[in-house]
N, C-alpha and C positions, 0 to 999 in steps of 0.2 A: 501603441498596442492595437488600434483599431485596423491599422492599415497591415499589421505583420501578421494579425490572428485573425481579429474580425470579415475582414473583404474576402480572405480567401477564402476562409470557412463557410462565407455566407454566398460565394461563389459557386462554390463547390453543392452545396443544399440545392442552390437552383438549377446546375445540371443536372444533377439527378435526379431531381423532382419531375427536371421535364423528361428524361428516360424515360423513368418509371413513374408519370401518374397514378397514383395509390396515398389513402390515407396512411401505410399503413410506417413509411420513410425510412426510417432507416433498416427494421427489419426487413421490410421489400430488398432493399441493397445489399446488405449482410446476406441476407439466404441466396440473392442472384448470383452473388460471388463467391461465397464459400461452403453453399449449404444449408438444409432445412435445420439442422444444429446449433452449428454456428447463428443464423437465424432467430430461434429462439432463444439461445443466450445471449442473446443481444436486446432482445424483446424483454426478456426476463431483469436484467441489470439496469436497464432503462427505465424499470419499475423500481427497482429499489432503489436508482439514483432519484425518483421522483418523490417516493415517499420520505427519502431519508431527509433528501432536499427542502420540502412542503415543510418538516416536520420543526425546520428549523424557524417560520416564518413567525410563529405568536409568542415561540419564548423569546426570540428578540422583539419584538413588538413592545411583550409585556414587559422587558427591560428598557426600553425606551420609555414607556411608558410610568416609568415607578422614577423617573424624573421629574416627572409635571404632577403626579398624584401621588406620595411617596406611600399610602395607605396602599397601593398594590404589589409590595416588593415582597410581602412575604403570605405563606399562609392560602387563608381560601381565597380573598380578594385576585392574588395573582394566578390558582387554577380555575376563577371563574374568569377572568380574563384573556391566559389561554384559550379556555373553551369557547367562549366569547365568539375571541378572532377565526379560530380555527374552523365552529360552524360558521362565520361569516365569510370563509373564502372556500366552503365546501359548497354555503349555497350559490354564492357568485361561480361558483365551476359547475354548480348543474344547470343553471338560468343561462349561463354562457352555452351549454353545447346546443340548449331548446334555439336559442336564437341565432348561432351558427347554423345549425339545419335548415331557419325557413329563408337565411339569406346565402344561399352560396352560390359561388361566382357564376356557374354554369348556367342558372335561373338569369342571369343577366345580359346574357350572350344572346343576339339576335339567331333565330333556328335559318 
C-alpha cells in the first residue's frame, strides 16, 4: 500500500507545495485550478473531514482504555475521560502552532 498510495500521494504534495508556497495547500491548488468555489469547498470539507476525524480519537481511546480500567466503560467515568483526552489533544494543538511559529524553516535559512 505504501508504495501504490503513500509515495505517490506524498509526491504529488511536494510538487505542489513547491508550485505554490502557501500554508494554505490544498485550497491554494483547488482554487488555482478550478476556482475560488471549487476552492472553498474544498476548504470547507477539509474542515469537516477534520473535525469528524478529531472526533473519533477519545471515544476510541476511552475504548481502549475501559480494558485496563474496566471502571471507564460506562457512565460519567468514560465522559470525563473523553473530555479528558479530547481537552488534552486540543491543548497539545494550541502549544503546537505557538511552537511552529517561533521555529519555522525560513528563520533557519542563511539571508
Amino acid at each position: 500500500m505504501p508504495a501504490v498510495w503513500s509515495v505517490p500521494e506524498a509526491l504529488v504534495a511536494a510538487e505542489l507545495a513547491t508550485a505554490f508556497p502557501s500554508n494554505a495547500g490544498y485550497v491554494t491548488w483547488v482554487t488555482a485550478a478550478f476556482g475560488p468555489f471549487w476552492g472553498f469547498l474544498e476548504g470547507f470539507l477539509s474542515w469537516v473531514a477534520g473535525v469528524s476525524d478529531n472526533s473519533i480519537y477519545p471515544v476510541l481511546f476511552c475504548d481502549y482504555l475501559k480494558h485496563i480500567l474496566p471502571a471507564t466503560a460506562d457512565g460519567t467515568p468514560r465522559i470525563l475521560c473523553a473530555l479528558a483526552f479530547a481537552l488534552a489533544l486540543s491543548w497539545l494543538n494550541y502549544a503546537g502552532l505557538n511552537i511552529m511559529g517561533w521555529s519555522r524553516a525560513t528563520d533557519l535559512l542563511p539571508e
